[in-house]
VOTOR-571380 format. One record per residue (C-alpha): residue number from 0; residue in one letter; x negated, z, y. Coordinates in nm, 4 decimals. Layout:
residues N
NUM | A | X | Z | Y
...
***
This chain:
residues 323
0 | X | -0.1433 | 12.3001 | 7.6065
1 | X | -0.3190 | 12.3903 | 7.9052
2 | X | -0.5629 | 12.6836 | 8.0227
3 | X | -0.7033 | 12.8292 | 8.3338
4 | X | -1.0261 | 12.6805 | 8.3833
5 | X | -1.3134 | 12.9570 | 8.3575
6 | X | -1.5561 | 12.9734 | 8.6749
7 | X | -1.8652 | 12.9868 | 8.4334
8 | X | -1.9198 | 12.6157 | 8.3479
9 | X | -2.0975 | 12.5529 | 7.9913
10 | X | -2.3550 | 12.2913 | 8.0074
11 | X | -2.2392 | 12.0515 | 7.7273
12 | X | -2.0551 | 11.7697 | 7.6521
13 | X | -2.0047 | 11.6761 | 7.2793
14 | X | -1.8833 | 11.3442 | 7.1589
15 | X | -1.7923 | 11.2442 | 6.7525
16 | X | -1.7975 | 10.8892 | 6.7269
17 | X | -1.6522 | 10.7359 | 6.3642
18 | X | -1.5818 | 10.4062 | 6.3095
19 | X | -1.3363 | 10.3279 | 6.5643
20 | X | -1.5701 | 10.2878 | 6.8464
21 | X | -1.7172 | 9.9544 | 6.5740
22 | X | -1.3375 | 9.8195 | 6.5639
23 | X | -1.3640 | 9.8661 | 6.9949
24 | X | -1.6796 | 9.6707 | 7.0735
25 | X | -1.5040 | 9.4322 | 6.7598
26 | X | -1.1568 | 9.4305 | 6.9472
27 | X | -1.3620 | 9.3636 | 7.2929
28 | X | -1.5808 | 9.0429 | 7.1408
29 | X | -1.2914 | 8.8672 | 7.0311
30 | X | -1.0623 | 8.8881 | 7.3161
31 | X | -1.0488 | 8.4996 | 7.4731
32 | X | -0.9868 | 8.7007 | 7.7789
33 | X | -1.3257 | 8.8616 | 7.8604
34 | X | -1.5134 | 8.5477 | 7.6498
35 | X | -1.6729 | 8.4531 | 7.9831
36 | X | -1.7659 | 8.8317 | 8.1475
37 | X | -1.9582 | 8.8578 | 7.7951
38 | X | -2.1226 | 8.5438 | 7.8279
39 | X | -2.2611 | 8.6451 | 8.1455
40 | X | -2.3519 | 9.0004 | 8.0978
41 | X | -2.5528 | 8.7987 | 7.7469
42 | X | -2.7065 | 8.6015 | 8.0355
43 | X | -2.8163 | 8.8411 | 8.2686
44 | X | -2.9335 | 9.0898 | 8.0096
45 | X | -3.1361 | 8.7864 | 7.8519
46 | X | -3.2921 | 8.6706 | 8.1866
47 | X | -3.3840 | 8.3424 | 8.0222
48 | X | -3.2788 | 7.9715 | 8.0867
49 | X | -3.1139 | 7.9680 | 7.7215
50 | X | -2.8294 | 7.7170 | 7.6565
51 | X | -2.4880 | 7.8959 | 7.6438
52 | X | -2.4718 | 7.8024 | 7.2690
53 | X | -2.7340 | 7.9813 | 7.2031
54 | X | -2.5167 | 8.3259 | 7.3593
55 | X | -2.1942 | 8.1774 | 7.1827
56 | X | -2.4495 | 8.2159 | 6.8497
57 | X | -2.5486 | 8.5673 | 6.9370
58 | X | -2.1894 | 8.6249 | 6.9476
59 | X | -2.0428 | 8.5019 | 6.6697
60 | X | -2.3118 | 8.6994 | 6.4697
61 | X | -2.2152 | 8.9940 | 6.6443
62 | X | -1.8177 | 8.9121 | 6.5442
63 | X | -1.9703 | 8.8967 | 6.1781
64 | X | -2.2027 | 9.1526 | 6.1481
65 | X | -1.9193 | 9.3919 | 6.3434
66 | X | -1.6369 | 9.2683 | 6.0823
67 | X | -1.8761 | 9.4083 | 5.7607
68 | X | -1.9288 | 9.6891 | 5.9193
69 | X | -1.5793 | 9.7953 | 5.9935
70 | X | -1.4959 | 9.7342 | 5.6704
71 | X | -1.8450 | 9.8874 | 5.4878
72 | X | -1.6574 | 10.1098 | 5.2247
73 | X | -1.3485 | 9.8749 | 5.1274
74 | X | -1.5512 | 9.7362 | 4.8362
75 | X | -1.5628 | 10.0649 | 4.6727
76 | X | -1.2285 | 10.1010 | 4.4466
77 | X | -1.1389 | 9.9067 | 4.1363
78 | X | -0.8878 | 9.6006 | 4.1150
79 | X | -0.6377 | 9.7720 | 3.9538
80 | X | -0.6586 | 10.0956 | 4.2413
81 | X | -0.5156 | 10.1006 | 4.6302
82 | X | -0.7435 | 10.3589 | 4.6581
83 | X | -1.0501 | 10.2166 | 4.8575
84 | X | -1.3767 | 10.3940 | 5.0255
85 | X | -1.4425 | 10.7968 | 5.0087
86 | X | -1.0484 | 10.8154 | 4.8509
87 | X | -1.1506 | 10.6173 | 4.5503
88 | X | -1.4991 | 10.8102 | 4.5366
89 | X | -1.2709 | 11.1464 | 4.5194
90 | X | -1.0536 | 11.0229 | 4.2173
91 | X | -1.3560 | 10.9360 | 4.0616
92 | X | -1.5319 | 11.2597 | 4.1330
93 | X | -1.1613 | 11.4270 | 4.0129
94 | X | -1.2035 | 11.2280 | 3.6818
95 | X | -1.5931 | 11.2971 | 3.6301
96 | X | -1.4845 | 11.7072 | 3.6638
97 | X | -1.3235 | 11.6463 | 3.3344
98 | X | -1.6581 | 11.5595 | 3.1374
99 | X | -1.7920 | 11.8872 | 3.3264
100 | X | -2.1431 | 11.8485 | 3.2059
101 | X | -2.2264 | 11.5020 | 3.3203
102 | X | -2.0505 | 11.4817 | 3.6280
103 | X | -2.3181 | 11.5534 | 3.8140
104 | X | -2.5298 | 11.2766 | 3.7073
105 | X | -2.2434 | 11.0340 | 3.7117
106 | X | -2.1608 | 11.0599 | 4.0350
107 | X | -2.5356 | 11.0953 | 4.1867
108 | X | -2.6453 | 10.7859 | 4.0143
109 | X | -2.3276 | 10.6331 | 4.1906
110 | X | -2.3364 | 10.7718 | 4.5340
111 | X | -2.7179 | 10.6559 | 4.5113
112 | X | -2.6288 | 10.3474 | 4.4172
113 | X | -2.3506 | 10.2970 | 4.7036
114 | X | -2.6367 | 10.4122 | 4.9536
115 | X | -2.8711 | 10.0956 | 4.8640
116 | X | -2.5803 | 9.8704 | 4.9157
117 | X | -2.5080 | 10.0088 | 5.2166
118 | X | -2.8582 | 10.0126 | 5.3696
119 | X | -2.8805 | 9.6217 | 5.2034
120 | X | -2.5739 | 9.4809 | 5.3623
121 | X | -2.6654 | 9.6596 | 5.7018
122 | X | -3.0200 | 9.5306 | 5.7189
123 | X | -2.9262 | 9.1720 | 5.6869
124 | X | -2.9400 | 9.1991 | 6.0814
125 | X | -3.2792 | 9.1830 | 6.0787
126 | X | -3.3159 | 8.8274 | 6.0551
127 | X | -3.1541 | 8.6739 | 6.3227
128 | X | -3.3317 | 8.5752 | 6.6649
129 | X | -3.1427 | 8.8198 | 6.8191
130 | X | -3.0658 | 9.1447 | 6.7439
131 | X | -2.6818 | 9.2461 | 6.7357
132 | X | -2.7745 | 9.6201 | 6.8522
133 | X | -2.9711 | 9.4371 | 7.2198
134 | X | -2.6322 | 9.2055 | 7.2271
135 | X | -2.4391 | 9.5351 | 7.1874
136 | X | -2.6222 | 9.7233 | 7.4554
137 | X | -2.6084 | 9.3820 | 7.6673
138 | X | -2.2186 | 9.3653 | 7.6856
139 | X | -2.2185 | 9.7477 | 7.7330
140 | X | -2.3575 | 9.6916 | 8.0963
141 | X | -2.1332 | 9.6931 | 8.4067
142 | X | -2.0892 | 9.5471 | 8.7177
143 | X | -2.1234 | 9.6944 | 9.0533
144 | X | -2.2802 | 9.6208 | 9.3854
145 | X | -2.4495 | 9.2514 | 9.2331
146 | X | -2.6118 | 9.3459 | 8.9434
147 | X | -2.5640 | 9.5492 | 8.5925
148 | X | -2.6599 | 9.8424 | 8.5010
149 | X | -2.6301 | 10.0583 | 8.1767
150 | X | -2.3434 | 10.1785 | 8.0407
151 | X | -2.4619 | 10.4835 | 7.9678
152 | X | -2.7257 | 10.4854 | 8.2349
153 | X | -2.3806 | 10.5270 | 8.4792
154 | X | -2.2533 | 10.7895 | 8.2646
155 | X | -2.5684 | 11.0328 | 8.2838
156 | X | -2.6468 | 10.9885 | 8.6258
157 | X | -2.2415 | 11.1253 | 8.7267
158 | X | -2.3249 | 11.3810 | 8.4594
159 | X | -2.6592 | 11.5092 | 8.6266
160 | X | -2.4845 | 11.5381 | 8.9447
161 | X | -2.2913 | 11.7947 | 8.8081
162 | X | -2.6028 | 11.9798 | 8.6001
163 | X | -2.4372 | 11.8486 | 8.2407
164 | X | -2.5807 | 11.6728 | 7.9427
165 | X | -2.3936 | 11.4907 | 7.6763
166 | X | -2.5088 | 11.5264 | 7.2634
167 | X | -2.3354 | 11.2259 | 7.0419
168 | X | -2.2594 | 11.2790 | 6.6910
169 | X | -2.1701 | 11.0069 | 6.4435
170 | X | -2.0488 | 10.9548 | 6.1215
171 | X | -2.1675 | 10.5822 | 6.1368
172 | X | -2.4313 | 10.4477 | 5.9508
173 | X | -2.5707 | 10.1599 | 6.1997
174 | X | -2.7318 | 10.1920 | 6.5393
175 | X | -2.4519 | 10.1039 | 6.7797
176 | X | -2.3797 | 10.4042 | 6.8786
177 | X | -2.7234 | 10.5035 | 6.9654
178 | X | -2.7870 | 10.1932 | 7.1874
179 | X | -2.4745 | 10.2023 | 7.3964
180 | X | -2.4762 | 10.6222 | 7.4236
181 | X | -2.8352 | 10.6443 | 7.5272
182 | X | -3.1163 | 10.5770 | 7.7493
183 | X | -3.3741 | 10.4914 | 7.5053
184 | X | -3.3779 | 10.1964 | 7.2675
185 | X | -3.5601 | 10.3942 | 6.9497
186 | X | -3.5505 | 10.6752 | 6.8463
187 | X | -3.2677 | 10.8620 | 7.1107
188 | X | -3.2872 | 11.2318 | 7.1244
189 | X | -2.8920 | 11.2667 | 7.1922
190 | X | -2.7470 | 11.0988 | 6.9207
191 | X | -2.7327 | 11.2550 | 6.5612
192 | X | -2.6534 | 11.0581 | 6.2629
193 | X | -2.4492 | 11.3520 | 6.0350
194 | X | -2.3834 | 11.1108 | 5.7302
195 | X | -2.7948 | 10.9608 | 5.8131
196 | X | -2.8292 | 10.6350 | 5.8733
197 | X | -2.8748 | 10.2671 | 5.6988
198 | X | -3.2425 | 10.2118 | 5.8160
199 | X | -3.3323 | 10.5532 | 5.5745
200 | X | -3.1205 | 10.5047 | 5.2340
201 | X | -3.2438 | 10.8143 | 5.0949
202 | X | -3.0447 | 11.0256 | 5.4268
203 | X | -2.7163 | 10.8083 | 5.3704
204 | X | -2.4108 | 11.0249 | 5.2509
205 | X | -2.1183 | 10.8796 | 5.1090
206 | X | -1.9245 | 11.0707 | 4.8525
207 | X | -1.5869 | 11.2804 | 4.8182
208 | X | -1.4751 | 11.4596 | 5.1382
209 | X | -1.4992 | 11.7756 | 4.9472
210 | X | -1.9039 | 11.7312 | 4.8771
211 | X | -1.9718 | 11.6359 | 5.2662
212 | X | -1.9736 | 11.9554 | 5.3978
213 | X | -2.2899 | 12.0383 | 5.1675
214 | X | -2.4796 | 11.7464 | 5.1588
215 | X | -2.4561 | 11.7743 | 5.5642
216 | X | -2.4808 | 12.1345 | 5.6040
217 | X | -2.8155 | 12.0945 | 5.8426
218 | X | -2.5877 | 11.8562 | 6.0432
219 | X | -2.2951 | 12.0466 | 6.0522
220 | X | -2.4785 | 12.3628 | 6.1656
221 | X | -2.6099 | 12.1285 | 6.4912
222 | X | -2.2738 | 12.0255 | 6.5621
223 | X | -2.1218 | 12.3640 | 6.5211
224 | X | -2.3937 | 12.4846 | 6.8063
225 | X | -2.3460 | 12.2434 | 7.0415
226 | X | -1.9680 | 12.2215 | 7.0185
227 | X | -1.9683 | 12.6525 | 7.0948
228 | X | -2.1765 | 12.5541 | 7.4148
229 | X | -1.9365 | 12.2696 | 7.5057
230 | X | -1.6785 | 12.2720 | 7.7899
231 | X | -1.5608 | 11.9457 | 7.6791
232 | X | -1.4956 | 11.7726 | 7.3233
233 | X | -1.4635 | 11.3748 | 7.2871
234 | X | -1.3371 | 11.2332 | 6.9616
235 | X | -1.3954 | 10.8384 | 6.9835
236 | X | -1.2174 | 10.6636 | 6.6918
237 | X | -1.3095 | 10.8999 | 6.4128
238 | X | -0.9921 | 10.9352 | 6.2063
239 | X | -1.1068 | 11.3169 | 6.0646
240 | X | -0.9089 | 11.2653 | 5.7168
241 | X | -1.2101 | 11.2354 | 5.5419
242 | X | -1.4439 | 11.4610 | 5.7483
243 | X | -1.2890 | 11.8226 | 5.6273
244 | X | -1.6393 | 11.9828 | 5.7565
245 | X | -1.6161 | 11.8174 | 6.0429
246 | X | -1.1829 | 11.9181 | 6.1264
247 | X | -1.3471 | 12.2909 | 6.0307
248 | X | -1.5751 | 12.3049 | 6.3203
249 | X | -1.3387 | 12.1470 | 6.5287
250 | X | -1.0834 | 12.4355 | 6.4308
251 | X | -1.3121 | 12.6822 | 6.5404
252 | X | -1.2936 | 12.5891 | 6.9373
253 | X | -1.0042 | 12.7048 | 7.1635
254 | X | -0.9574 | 12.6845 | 7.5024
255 | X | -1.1428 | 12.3632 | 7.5963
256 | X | -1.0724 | 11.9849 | 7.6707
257 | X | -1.0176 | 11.7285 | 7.4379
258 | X | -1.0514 | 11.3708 | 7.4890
259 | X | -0.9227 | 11.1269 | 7.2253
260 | X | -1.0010 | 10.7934 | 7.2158
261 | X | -0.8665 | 10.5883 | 6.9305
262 | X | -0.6657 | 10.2600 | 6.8944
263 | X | -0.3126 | 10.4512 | 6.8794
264 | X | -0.3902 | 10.8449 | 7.0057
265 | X | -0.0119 | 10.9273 | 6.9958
266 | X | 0.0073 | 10.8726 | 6.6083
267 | X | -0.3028 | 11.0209 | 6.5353
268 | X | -0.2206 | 11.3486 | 6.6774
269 | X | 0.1305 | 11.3197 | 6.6288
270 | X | 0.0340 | 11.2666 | 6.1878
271 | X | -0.2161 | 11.5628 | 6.2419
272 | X | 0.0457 | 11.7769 | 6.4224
273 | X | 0.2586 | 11.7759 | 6.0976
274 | X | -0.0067 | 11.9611 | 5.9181
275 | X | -0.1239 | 12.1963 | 6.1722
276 | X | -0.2155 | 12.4580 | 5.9560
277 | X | -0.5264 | 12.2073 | 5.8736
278 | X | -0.6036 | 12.0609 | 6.2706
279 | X | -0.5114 | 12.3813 | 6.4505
280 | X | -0.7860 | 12.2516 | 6.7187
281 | X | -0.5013 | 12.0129 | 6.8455
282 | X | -0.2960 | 12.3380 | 6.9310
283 | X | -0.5812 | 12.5529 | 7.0878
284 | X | -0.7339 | 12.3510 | 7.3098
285 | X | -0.6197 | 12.0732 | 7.6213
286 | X | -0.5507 | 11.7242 | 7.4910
287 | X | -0.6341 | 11.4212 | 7.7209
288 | X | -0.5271 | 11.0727 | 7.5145
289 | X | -0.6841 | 10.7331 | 7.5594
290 | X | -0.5799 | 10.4951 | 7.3846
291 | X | -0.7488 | 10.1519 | 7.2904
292 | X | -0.4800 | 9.8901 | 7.2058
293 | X | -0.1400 | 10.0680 | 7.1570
294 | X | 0.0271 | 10.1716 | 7.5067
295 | X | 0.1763 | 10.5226 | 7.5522
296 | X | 0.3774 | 10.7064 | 7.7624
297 | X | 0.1452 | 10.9484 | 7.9289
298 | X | 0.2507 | 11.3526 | 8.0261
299 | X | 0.3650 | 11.2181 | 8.3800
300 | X | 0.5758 | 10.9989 | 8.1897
301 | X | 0.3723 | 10.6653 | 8.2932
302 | X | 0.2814 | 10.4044 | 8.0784
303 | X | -0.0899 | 10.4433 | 8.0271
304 | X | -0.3211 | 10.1430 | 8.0662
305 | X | -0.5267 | 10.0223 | 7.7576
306 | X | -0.8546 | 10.1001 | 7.7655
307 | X | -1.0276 | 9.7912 | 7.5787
308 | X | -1.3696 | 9.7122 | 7.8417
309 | X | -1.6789 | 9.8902 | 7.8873
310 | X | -1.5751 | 9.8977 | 8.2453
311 | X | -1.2276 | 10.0619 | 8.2192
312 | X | -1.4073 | 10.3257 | 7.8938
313 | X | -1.6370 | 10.3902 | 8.2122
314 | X | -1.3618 | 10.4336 | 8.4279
315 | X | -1.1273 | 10.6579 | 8.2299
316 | X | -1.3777 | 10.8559 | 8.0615
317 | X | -1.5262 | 10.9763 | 8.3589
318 | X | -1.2427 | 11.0416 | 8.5520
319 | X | -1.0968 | 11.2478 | 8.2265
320 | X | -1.3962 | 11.4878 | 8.2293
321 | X | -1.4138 | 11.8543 | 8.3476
322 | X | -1.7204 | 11.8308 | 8.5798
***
């Protein structure tokens, strides 16, 4: 799956960030091994005298906050189902086609009613000392000659070197992703929220795969734009099973690089490649894996290194991209 690269370079870069990059910056806080490099980057990024107890706090909140949020949609099933999250909303929306005339109303009082709980159990935040979305950004810094700098701050200045710009699109509800993929604290102009986003209940969309693709049509037609100016695609943990209108604009890019990042990249695309008809993207296009806890034999037939730190996404990332 490779192609000649074209002498005209296109400007963008386009990264989809689901869920997975949450269960990263979860996977990273509770490794005993990089307990202390957190610590200090909590330090540093503070600049105050504080007690390490107090950081240990900060972290442990983080841990918490980061567990309910990887796990926002599990609630919504029934005892007696195995079917969890957007699945479950799907039967349900299967079930409400058979009393055709109320479905409608059924399932908007519910999906309204799943957005306030989702914008309540996300703002709990709010009341802690410190916020989890500064402690994010704080561990996101790395090292290099004495002092830290941004994580992304690293990542625009390589890509302004080379005259290229970066647009982030998430399915995620909270503000991670914003404050580790941007310069700017509020408000970021590069990252776009396609299923809206906790802090706004009323732009929150959580339903049946099949109903996405209208409810974010204003989204989708953003994405589609920047994804036909993009030289380079990056899908960071975002699974795609339930995002049909996302896999569609996908489908419609050949001949460009894709970079997935995800927890075990060999089994996603390997599960995907069995219905090809549906991901045909994986077939059109140049596939670059990175994988963040499962090791993989690589093309050259090495056994790639786990990407699980700021510093070594930094590191692999960059050196993965066609600049």
């Amino acid at each position: 799956m490779k192609f000649n690269r074209e002498e005209k370079r296109q400007t963008e870069i386009v990264m989809i960030v689901g869920n997975g990059f949450n269960h990263f910056v979860k996977n990273y806080v509770n490794n005993n091994n990089y307990h202390a490099q957190i610590i200090d980057k909590l330090k540093k990024s503070s600049q105050t005298s504080y007690q390490d107890k107090i950081f240990e706090k900060w972290l442990i909140h983080l841990r918490n906050l980061l567990n309910n949020y990887c796990n926002l949609l599990e609630p919504i099933s029934v005892k007696a189902s195995n079917v969890k999250g957007e699945y479950f909303l799907s039967e349900l929306d299967s079930f409400c086609d058979v009393i055709h005339d109320t479905n409608s109303i059924i399932m908007d009082s519910i999906e309204k009613l799943i957005a306030i709980k989702i914008a309540t159990d996300m703002n709990g935040d709010d009341k802690f000392p410190s916020k989890p979305v500064y402690t994010v950004r704080s561990i996101f810094k790395l090292y290099e000659n004495s002092k830290y700098q941004g994580f992304y701050e690293k990542i625009d200045a390589k890509l302004k070197e080379y005259k290229r710009n970066m647009k982030i699109f998430t399915t995620n509800y909270d503000n991670f992703v914003d404050n580790v993929f941007t310069l700017k604290e509020e408000n970021p102009e590069n990252v776009i929220h396609i299923h809206g986003m906790y802090k706004d209940k009323d732009s929150i969309i959580c339903c049946s795969p099949k109903k996405k693709k209208k409810k974010a049509k204003n989204k989708i037609a953003e994405l589609e734009k920047y994804l036909d100016s993009s030289k380079t695609i990056i899908l960071f943990g975002i699974g795609l099973d339930s995002d049909p209108h996302i896999v569609e604009a996908l489908n419609k890019q050949k001949e460009k690089q894709f970079i997935i990042i995800n927890d075990d990249p060999s089994e996603f695309v390997h599960s995907k490649l069995l219905d090809l008809k549906n991901y045909r993207f994986l077939e059109n296009n140049e596939l670059y894996l990175l994988s963040t806890d499962v090791p993989f034999i690589n093309e050259s037939h090495q056994l790639d290194t786990i990407v699980d730190t700021p510093e070594k996404l930094y590191d692999r990332l960059t050196a993965q991209l066609n600049l």
